[in-house]
C-alpha positions in Angstrom: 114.8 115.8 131.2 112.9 112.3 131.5 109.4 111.4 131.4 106.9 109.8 133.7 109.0 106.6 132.8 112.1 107.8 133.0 112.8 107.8 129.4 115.4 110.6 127.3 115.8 109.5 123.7 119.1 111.4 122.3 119.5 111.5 118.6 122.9 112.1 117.3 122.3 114.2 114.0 119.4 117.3 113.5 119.3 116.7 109.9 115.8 115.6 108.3 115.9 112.0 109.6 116.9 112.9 113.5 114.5 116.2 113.5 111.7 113.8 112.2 112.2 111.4 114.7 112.0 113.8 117.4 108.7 115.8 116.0 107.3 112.6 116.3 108.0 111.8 119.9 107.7 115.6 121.0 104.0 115.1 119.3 103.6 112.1 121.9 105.1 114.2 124.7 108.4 111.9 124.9 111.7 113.9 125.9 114.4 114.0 123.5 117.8 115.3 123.3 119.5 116.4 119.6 123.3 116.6 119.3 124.6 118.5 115.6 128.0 118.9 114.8 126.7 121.8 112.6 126.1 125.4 114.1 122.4 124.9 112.7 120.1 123.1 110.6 121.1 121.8 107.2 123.2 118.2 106.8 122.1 117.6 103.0 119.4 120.2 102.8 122.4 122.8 103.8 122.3 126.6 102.8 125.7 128.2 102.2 125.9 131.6 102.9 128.7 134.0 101.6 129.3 137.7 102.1 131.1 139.2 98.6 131.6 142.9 98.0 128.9 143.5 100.9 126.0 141.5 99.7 124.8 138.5 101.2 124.9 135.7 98.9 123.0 132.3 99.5 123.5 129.0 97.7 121.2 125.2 98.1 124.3 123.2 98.0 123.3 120.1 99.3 119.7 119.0 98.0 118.1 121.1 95.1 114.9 120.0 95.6 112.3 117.4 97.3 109.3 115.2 95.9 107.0 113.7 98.1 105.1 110.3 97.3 104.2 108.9 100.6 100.9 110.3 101.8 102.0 111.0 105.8 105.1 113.0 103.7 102.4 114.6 101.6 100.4 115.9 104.5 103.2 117.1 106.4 104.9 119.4 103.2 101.3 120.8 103.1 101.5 121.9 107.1 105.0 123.8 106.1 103.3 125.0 102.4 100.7 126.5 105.0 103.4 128.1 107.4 105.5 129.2 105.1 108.7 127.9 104.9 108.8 125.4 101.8 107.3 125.9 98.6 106.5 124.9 95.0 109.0 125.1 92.6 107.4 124.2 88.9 111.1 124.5 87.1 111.7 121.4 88.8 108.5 119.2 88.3 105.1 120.1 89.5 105.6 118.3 92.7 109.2 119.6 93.6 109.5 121.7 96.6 112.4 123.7 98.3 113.0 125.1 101.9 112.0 129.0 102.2 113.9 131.1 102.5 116.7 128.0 102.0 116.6 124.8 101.6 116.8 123.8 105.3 113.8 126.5 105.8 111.5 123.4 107.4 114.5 121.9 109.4 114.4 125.2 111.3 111.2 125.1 111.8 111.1 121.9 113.1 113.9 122.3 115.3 112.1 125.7 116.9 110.0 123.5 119.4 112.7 121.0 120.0 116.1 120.5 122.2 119.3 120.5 119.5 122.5 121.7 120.8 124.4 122.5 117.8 127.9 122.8 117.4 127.9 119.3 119.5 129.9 116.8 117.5 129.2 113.5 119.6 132.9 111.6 120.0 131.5 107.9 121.2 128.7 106.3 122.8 128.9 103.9 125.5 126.7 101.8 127.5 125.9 102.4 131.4 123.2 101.2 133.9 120.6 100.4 131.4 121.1 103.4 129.3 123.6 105.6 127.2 126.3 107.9 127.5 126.5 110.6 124.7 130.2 111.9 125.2 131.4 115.1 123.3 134.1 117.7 123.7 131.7 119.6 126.2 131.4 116.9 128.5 128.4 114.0 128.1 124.7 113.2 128.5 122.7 110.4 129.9 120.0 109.3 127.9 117.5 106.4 128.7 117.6 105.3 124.6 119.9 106.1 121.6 119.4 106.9 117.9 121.9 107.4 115.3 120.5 109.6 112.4 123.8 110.8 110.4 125.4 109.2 107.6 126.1 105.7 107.2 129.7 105.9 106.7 129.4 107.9 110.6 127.2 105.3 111.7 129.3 102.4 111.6 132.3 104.8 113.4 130.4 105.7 116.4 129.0 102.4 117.1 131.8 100.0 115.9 132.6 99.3 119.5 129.0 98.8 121.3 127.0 97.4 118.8 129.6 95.7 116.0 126.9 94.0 114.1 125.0 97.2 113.6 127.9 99.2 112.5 128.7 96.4 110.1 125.9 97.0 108.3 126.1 100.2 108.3 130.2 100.4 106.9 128.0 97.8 104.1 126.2 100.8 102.8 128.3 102.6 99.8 127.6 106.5 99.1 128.8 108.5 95.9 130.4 111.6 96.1 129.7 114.9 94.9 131.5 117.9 94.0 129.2 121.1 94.2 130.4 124.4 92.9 128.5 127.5 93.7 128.9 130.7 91.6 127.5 134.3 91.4 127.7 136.4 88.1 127.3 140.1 87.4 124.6 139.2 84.8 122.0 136.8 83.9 123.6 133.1 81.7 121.9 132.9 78.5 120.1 129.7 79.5 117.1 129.8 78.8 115.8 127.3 81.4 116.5 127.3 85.4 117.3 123.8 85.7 119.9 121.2 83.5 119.8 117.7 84.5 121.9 115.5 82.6 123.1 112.6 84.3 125.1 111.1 81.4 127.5 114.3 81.6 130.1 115.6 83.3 128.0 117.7 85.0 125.0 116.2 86.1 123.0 118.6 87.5 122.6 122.6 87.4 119.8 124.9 88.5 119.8 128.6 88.8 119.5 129.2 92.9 118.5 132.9 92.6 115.3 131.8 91.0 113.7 129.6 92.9 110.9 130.9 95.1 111.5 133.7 97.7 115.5 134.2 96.6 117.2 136.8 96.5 120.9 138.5 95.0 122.3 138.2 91.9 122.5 135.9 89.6 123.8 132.3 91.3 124.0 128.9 89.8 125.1 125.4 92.1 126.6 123.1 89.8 126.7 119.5 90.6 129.0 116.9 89.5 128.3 113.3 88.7 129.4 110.5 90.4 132.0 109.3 88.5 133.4 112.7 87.7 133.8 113.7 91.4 135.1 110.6 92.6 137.8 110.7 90.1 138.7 114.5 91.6 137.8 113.4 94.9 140.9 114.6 96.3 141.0 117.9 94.4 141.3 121.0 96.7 138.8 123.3 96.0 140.5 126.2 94.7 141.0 123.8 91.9 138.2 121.9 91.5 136.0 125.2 91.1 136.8 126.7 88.3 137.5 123.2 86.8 133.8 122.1 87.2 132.5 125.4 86.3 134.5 124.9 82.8 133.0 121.8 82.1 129.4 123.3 82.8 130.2 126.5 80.1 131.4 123.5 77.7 128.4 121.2 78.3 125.5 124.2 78.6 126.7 125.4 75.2 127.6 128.6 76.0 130.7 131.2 76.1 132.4 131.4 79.7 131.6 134.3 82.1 133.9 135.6 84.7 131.9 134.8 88.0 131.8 137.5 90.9 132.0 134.7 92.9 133.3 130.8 93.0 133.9 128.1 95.5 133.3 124.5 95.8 132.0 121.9 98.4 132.8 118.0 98.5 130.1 116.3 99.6 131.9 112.8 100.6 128.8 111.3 101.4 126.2 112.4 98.4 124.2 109.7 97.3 123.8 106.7 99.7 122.9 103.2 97.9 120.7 101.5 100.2 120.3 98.0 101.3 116.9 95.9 100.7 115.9 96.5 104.8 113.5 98.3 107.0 113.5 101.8 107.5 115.4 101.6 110.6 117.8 99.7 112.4 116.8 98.9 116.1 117.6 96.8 119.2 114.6 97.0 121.5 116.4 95.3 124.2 119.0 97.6 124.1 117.4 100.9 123.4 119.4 101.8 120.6 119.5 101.8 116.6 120.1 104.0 113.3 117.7 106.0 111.2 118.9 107.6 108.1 118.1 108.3 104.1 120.4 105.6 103.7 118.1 103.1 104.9 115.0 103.9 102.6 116.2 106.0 99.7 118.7 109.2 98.9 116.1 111.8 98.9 114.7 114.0 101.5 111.3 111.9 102.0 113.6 108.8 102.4 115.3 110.5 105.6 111.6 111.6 106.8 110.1 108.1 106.6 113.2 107.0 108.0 112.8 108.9 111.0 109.7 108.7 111.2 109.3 104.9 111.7 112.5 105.2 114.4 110.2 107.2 116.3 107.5 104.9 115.8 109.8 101.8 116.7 110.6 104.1 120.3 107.0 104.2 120.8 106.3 101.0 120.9 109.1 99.8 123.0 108.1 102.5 125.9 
């Protein structure tokens, strides 16, 4: 599907950052194309979901929560505030908000009015007659422009071999890992708050996921490891890094163990980018392509949004 000019932007990634850029050009009635290796929204605003004894349980494993600063941000959380699928969560900060039911509650609603084929991990990208070739295991797709909105680290694989200088400065871009353990109980922790962040300790991060707004299930806690911590036991399996981590948070919360009903782990490879000083995007007009990503503005879920944002901007102006 083209336009009156003849122009198909595919974005490889349908997290925050490719969804964003293609809200944006839907808005200005510009075609695009999204390609997710996932089998639906999420990327770091993820929702895990687990079946245990029969009952559905649900755990924010990637971000906990999202602040908004930027004014354009600001408006658009109160659209979703409005339509239901984010809202205020006060245990985190008066302007913290989370994804409703989950966290990646406002990626599906973006992604409603928009083309994604999920479950579409693009392989390579390569250059022909003026445009690009988005290959995958399905076959491939010609689009008149290409965006790259997925992690750094992914960035500078896909386009090592068509545009070397951009994927240098992408494989420039260093991101801490993270090892997230998610855990359901029989009975309510004596902690007395829903949140623990502590970024000095072991365990950096804590919040209880079955009390943020419009949860439901038993008790459930996602336990987050610092940096350091999880890149020592980067290569830990999971079995064993679980009930490792969730040690360390009985230890440092001050209380006596409890059996969970429930336990696994995630490694998040890719966690926290560190960003370069740059603009929010990475683009070559002349050849229709470039890279959009939290990792060019700042780890957080407005940093992906401004991010793709201004790549959709940047599109604009070159059509």
């Amino acid at each position: 599907m083209t336009d009156q000019s003849g122009a198909c932007i595919g974005i490889v990634g349908a997290g925050m950052a490719g969804l964003a850029c293609a809200t944006e050009l839907h808005k200005q009635g510009i075609p695009t194309v999204l390609f997710d290796k996932g089998r639906g929204p999420g990327g770091r605003m993820a929702t895990r979901r687990a079946e245990h004894d029969g009952e559905m349980l649900f755990f924010d494993h990637g971000a906990q929560y999202f602040t908004a600063h930027d004014s354009a941000f600001t408006a658009t959380i109160g659209k979703w505030l409005a339509r239901g699928v984010v809202a205020n969560w006060p245990a985190a900060g008066e302007n913290a908000y989370v994804g409703i039911p989950g966290m990646n509650g406002p990626l599906k609603h973006m992604a409603k009015s928009l083309d994604v084929r999920w479950g579409t991990r693009i392989t390579q990208v390569r250059s022909e007659n003026g445009g690009w070739l988005l290959e995958h295991d399905g076959g491939a797709e010609k689009v008149s422009h290409c965006v790259c909105a997925i992690p750094a680290e992914q960035t500078a694989d896909l386009l090592s071999d068509v545009m070397p200088d951009m994927a240098r400065f992408a494989d420039g871009v260093v991101s801490d890992p993270c090892w997230t353990v998610m855990a359901a109980f029989d009975r309510t922790l004596p902690i007395d708050t829903d949140t623990i962040w502590a970024p000095e300790a072991y365990v950096s991060w804590a919040s209880r996921n079955s009390a943020k707004p419009d949860r439901a299930g038993p008790e459930s806690w996602v336990i987050q490891a610092s940096a350091d911590y999880s890149r020592e036991h980067l290569e830990d399996d999971a079995a064993v890094a679980a009930p490792k981590l969730l040690a360390r948070f009985f230890e440092e919360a001050g209380i006596t163990a409890v059996t969970p009903t429930y336990l696994t782990a995630h490694r998040w490879r890719y966690s926290m980018p560190r960003p370069n000083a740059t603009p929010r995007v990475l683009w070559d007009e002349r050849r229709r392509i470039g890279a959009a990503g939290d990792w060019l503005v700042k780890p957080k879920v407005e940093g992906a949004w401004l991010s793709g944002r201004a790549m959709a901007e940047a599109v604009v102006a070159a059509l």
